[in-house]
LUMSEFI-138364 format. One line per field, with one value per atom (N, C-alpha, C, O): residue in one letter; x, y, z; atom name; residue number from 1. Coordinates in steps of 0.05 Angstrom, whole numbers, plus 32768, in hexadecimal, padded with zeros to 4 digits. Layout:
// residues N
residu a|...
u X|...
v Y|...
w Z|...
atome CA|...
num NUM|...
***
This chain:
// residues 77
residu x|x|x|x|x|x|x|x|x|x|x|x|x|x|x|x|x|x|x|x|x|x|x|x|x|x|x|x|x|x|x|x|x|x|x|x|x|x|x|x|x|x|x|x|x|x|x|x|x|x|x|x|x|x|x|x|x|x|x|x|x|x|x|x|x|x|x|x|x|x|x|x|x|x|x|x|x|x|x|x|x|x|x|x|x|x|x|x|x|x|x|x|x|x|x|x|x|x|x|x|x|x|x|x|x|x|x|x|x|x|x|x|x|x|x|x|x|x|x|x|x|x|x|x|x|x|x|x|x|x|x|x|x|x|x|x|x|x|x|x|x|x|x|x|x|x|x|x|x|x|x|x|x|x|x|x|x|x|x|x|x|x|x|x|x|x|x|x|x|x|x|x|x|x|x|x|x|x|x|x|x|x|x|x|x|x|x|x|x|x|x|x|x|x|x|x|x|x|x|x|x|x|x|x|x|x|x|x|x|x|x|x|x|x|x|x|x|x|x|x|x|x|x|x|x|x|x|x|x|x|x|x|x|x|x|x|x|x|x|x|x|x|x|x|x|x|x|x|x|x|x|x|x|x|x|x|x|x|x|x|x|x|x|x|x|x|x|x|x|x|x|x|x|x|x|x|x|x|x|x|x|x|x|x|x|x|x|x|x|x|x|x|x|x|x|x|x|x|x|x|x|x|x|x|x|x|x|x
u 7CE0|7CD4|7CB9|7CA5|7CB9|7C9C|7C90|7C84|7C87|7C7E|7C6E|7C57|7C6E|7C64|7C47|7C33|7C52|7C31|7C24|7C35|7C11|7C00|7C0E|7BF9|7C1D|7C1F|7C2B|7C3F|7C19|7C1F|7C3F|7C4F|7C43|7C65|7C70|7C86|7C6B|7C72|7C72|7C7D|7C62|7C65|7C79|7C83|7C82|7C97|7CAC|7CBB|7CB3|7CC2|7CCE|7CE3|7CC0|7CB9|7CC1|7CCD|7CB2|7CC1|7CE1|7CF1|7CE5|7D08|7D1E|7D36|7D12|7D1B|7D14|7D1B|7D0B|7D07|7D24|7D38|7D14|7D26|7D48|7D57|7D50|7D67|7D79|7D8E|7D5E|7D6D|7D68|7D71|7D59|7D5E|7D7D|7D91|7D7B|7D98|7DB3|7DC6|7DAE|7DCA|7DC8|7DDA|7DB7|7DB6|7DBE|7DC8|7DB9|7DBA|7DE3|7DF1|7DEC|7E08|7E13|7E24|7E06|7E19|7E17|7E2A|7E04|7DF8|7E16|7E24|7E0F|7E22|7E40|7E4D|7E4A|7E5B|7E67|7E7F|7E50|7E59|7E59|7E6E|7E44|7E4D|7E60|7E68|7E72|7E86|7EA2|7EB7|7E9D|7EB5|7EB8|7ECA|7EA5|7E9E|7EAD|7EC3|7EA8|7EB6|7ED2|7EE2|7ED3|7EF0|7F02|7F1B|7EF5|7F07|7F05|7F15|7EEF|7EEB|7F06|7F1A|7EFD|7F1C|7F33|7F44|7F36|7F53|7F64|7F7A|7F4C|7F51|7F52|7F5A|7F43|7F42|7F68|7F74|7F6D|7F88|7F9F|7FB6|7F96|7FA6|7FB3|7FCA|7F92|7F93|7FA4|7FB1|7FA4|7FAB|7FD2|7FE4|7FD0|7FED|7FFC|8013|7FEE|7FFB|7FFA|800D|7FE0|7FEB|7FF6|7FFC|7FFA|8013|8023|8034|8032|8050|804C|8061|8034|803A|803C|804B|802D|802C|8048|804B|8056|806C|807D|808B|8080|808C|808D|809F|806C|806C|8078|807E|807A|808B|8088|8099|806F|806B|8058|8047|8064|8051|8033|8023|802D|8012|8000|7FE8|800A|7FFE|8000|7FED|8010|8014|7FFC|7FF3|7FF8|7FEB|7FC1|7FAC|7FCA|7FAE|7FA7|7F8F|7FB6|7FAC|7FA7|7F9D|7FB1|7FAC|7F99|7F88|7F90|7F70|7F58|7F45|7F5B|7F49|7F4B|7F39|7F56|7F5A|7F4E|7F3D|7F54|7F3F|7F2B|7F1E|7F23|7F03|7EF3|7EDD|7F00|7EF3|7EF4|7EDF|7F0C|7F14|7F1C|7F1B|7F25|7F2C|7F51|7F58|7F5E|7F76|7F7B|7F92
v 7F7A|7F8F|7F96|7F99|7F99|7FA9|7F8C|7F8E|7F6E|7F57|7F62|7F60|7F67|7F6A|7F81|7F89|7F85|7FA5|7F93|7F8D|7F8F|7F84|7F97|7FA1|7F9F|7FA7|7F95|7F87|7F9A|7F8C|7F87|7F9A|7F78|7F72|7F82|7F78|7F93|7FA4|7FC3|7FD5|7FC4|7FD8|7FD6|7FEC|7FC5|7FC3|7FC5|7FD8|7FB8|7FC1|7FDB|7FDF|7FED|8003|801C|8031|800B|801C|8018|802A|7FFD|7FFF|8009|8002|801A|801F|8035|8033|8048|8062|8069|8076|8053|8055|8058|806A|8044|803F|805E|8069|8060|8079|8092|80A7|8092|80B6|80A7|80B4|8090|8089|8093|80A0|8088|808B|80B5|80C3|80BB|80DE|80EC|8102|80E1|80E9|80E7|80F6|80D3|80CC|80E1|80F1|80E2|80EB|8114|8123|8117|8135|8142|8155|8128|812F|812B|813F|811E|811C|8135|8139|8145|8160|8176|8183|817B|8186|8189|81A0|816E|816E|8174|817B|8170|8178|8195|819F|81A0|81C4|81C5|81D0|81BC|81C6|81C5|81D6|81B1|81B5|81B9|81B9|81BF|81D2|81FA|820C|81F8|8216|8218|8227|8206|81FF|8203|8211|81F6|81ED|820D|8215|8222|822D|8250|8266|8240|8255|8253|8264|8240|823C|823D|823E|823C|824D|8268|8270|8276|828E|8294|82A9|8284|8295|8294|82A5|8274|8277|828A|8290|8296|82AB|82C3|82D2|82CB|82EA|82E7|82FB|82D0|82CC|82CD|82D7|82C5|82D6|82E9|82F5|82FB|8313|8323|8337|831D|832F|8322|832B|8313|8313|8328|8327|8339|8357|8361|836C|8359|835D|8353|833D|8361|8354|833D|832D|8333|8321|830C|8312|82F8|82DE|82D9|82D7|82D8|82DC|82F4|82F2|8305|8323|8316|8308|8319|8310|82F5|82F9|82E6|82D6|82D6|82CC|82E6|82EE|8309|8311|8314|8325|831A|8327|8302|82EB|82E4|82F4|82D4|82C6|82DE|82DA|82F2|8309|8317|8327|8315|8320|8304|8309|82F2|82DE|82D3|82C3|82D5|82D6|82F0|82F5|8302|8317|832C|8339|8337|834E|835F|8358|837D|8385|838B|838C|838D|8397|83AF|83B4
w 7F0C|7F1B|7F10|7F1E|7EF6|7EEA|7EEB|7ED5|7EF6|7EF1|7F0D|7F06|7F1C|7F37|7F31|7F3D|7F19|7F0E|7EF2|7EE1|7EEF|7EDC|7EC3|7EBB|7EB6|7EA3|7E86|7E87|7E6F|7E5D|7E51|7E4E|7E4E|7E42|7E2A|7E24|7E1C|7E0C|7E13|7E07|7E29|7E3C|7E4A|7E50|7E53|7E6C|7E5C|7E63|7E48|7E2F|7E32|7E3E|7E28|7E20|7E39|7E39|7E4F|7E64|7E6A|7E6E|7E6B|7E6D|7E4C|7E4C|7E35|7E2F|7E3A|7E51|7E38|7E42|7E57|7E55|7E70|7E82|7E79|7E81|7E69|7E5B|7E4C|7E4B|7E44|7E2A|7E3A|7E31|7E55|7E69|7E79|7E7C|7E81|7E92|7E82|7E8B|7E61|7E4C|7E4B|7E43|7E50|7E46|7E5C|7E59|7E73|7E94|7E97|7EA4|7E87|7E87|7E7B|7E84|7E5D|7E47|7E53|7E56|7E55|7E59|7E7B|7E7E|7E8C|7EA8|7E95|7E99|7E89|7E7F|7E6C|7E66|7E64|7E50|7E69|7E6D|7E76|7E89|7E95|7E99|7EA0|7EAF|7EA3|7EAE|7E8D|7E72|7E7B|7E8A|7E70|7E6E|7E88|7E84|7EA4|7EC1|7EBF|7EC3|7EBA|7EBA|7EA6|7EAA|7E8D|7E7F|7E88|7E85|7E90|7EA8|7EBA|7EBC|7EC4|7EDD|7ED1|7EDC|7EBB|7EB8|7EAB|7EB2|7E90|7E91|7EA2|7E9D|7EBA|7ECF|7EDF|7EED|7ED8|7EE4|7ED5|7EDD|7EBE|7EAA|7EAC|7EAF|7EA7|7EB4|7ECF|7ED0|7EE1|7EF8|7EF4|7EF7|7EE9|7EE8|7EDC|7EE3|7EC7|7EB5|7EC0|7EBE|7ECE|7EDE|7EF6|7F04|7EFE|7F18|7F0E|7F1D|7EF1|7EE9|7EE1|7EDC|7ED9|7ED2|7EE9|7EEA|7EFD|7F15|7F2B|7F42|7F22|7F32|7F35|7F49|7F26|7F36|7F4E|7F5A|7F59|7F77|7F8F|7F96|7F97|7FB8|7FBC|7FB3|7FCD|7FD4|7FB9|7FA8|7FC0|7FAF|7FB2|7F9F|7FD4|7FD4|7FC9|7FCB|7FBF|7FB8|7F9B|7F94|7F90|7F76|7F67|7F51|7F71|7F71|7F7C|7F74|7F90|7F8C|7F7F|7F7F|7F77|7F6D|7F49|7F37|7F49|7F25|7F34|7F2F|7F45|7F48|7F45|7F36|7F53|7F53|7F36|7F33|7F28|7F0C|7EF8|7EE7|7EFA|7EEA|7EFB|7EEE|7F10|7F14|7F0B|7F14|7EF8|7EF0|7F01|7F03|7F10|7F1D|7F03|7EEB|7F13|7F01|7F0A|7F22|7EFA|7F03|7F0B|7F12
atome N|CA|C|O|N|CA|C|O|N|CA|C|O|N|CA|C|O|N|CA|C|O|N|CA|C|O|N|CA|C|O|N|CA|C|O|N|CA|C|O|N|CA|C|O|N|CA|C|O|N|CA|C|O|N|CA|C|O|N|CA|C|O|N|CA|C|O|N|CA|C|O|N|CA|C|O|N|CA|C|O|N|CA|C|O|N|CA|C|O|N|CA|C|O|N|CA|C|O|N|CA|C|O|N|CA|C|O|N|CA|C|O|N|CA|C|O|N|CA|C|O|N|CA|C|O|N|CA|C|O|N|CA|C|O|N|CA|C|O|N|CA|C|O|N|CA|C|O|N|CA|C|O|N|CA|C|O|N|CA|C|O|N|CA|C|O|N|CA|C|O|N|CA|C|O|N|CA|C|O|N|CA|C|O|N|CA|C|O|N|CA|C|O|N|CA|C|O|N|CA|C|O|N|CA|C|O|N|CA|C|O|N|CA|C|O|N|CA|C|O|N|CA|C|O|N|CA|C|O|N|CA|C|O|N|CA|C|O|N|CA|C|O|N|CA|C|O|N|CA|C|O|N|CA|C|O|N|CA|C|O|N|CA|C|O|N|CA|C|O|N|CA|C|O|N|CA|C|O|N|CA|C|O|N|CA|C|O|N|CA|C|O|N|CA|C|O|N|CA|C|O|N|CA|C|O|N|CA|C|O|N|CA|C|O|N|CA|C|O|N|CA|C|O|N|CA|C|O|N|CA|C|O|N|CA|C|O|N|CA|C|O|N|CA|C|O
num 1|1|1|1|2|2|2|2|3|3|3|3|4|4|4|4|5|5|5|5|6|6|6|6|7|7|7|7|8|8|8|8|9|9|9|9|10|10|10|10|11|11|11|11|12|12|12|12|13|13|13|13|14|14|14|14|15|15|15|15|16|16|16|16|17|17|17|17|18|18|18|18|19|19|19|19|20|20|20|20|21|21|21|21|22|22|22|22|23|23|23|23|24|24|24|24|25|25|25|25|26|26|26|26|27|27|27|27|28|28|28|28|29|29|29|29|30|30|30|30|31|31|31|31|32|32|32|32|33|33|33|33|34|34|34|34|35|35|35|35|36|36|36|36|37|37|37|37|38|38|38|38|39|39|39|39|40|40|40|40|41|41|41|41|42|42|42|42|43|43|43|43|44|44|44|44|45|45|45|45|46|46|46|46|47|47|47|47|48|48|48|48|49|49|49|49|50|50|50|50|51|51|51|51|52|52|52|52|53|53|53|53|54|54|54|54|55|55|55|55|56|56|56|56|57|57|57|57|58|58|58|58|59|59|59|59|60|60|60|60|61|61|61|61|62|62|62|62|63|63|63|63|64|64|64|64|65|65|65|65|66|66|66|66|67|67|67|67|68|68|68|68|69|69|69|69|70|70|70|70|71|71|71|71|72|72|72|72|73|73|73|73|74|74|74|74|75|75|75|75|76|76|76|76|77|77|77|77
***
């Protein structure tokens, strides 16, 4: 591809490492991110499972249960 632009051969070099080492950081960086999400998730559902048995007292299940989602998205009780 870079043969088609007059550029010297240690340059073209040079550019496909570049290229190389933002592609390997573009991976590793989406890859820590995506960690972080879903350990968010996982213990957002933690959370909910545990004040849906504490809030099982209530009548109904659906009450009980949203009233655990609305309490770990940062409601208040």
């Amino acid at each position: 591809m870079l043969d088609t632009i007059k550029i010297p051969k240690p340059v073209q070099d040079l550019i496909k490492v570049v290229v190389g080492i933002k592609v390997v950081l573009f991976i590793v960086l989406s890859l820590i991110e995506s960690t972080g999400n879903i350990k968010d998730l996982k213990d957002k559902d933690d959370c909910v499972e545990q004040m849906t048995s504490i809030y099982e007292g209530t009548k109904d299940k659906e009450i009980s249960h949203s009233k655990a989602v609305h309490y770990c998205n940062g409601g208040k009780q």
